[in-house]
N, C-alpha and C positions, 0 to 999 in steps of 0.2 A: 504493500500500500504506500509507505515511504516511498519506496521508486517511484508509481505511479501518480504520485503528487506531483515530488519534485520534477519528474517529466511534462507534467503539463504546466507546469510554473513558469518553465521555460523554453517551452515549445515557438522558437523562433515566429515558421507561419503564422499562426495563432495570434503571438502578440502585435505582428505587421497585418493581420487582417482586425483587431480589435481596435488599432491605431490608440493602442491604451500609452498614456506616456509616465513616467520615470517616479514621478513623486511617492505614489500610492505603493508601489513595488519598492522604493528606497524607505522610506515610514516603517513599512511592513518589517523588512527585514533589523531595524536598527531597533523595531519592538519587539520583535521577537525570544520570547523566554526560553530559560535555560533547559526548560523541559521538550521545546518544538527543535527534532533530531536538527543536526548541522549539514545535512544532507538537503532539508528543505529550505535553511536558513540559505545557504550557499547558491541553493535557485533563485530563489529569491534575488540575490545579487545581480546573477547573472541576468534575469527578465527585468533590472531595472536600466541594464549598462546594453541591451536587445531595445528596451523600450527606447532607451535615447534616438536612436534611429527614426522613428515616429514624431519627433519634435521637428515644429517647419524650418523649412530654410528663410534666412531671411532677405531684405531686399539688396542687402550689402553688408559688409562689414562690420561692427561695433566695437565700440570699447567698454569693456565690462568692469566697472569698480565695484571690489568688495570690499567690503568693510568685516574687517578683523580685529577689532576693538576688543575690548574686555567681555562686554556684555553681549558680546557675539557667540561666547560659548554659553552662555542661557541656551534653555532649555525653548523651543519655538511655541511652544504652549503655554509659559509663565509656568514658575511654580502651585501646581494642583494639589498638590497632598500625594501621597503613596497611592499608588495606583492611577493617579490621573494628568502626572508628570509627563510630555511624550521624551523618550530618548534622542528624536534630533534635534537637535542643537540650532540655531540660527547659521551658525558657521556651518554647517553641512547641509543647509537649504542652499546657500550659497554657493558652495561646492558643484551642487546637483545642478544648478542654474550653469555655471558656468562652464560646465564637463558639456552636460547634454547640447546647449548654444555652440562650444566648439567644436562637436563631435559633426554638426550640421553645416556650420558656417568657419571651417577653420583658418579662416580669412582675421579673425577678430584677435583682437586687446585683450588681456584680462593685468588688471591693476590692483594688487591687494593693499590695503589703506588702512593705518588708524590716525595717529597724528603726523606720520611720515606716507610717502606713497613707496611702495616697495617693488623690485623686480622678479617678476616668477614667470617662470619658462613651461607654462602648462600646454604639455602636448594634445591635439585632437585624439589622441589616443588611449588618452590617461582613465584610469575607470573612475568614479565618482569615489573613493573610499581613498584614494593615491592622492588627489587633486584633495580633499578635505583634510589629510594626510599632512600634503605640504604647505597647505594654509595654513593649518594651527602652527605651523613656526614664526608664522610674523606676527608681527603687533601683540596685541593685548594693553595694548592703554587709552587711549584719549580716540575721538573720531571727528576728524575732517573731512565731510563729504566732497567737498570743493578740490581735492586734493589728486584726485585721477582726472579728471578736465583739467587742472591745473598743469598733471604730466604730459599733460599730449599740449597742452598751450605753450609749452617752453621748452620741450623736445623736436627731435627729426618727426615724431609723429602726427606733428600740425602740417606739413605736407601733406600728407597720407588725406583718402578721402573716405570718409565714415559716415556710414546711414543714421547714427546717432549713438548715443552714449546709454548705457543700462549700471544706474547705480542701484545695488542690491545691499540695505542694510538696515538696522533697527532704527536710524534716524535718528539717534541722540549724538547731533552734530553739535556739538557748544565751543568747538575750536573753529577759528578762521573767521574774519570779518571783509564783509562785503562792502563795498562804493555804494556811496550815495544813499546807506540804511536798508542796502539790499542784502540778501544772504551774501554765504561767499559763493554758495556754486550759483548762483543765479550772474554773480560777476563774472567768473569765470564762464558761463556758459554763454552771455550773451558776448564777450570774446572769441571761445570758438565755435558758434553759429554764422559768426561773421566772417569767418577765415573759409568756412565751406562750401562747397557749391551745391545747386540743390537744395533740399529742404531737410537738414537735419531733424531727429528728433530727439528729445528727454525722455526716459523713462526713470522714474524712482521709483522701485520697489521699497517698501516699509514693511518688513517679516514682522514687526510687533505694530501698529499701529496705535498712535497717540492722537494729541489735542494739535500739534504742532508741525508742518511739513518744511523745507527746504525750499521748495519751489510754487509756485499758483499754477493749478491748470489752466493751460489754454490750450492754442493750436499746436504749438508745437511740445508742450511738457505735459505728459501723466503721470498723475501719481497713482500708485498700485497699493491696495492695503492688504498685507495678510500674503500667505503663498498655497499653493495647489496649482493642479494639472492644467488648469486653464487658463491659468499667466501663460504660459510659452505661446498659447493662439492670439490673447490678447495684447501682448506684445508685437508679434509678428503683424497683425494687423494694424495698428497703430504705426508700426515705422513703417510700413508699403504704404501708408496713407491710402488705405482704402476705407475711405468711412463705412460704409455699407456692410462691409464684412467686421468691422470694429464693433459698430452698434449691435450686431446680431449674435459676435461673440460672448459682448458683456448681456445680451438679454437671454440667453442659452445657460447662464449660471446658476444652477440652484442654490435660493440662501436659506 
């Protein structure tokens, strides 16, 4: 029965015809108790690193900032009491975001960031667990969201041309001051939207969501609250600028 689980956990076709993506499958396995055999834990792995595969391609390039601050290794459900705790981490929602996005688009940035921005060489090949892996070595202090726009602002990589920027983090940005009573990343961003061609866009993902954001929505900046399988559609939508498929994405969510 064990085999027969773990075989359809990662039954390749199966998960490319359910076009199920990576989150649900990475949850699963980082909840998994010491009593569910390591044989189906292990499937479980492997159908979330099968599921990346099913994440869209995007219209171009991006640059992905994470943020690797202290309270990045919180737990992505706040603390619940014993039993209601989840096992991943904010830093390993991150991970998953930025594995699966390169594993599609390995055209792209990834910037890990707390009060410094840091360089990390994450392969499109890297499985979610390697890439979550090498993140927990940076940072852990302070968080500057401003601080990965900031590295491509003042790098070789302000050449480069990028469909837009995906910063992925709990938002408790309290370092870095912005022009004229703006944030910092909104300085920094209305810097490199100006250096781009095309119509860049923002996205901020907020894995804990609070009273306070980084940036205002508009046309070209969303803010994202929360994470699940239906960020990667409504991302991708958002930077093809396709309205129509945006609006249909976010009315497809059950709350």
């Amino acid at each position: 029965m064990v085999n027969e689980i773990a075989a359809r956990l990662k039954d390749a076709d199966a998960i490319k015809r359910s076009q199920q993506f990576p989150y649900q499958y990475f949850a699963a396995y980082l909840n998994a108790g010491c009593d569910v055999p390591q044989k189906i834990k292990s499937a479980l792995h492997d159908a979330a690193e099968i599921a990346c595969g099913n994440v869209p391609q995007l219209p171009g390039p991006v640059v992905i900032g994470l943020d690797t601050s202290g309270s990045m290794t919180w737990s992505v459900s706040g603390n619940r009491g014993r039993g209601g705790t989840s096992k991943m981490r904010c830093l390993d929602v991150a991970a998953l975001f930025a594995a699966a996005i390169m594993r599609r688009n390995p055209d792209c940035v990834v910037i890990p960031f707390d009060t410094k921005a840091y360089r990390a060489n994450v392969d499109p090949g890297d499985t979610i667990l390697s890439v979550s892996k090498r993140l927990s070595k940076f940072g852990g202090g302070g968080t500057n969201c401003s601080l990965p726009i900031a590295k491509v602002n003042s790098t070789c990589l302000a050449s480069r041309s990028f469909a837009g920027i995906v910063l992925i983090s709990d938002n408790e940005s309290w370092v870095g001051r912005g022009r004229y009573g703006s944030t910092a990343v909104m300085s920094e961003w209305s810097k490199f939207s100006s250096r781009q061609q095309g119509n860049p866009k923002l996205v901020c993902i907020d894995i804990q969501p609070a009273g306070n954001v980084q940036t205002p929505d508009r046309k070209d900046i969303l803010n994202v609250g929360g994470f699940g399988d239906s960020v990667f559609k409504v991302v991708s939508a958002f930077l093809s600028d396709d309205q129509n498929r945006f609006v249909s994405q976010i009315e497809s969510i059950e709350l």
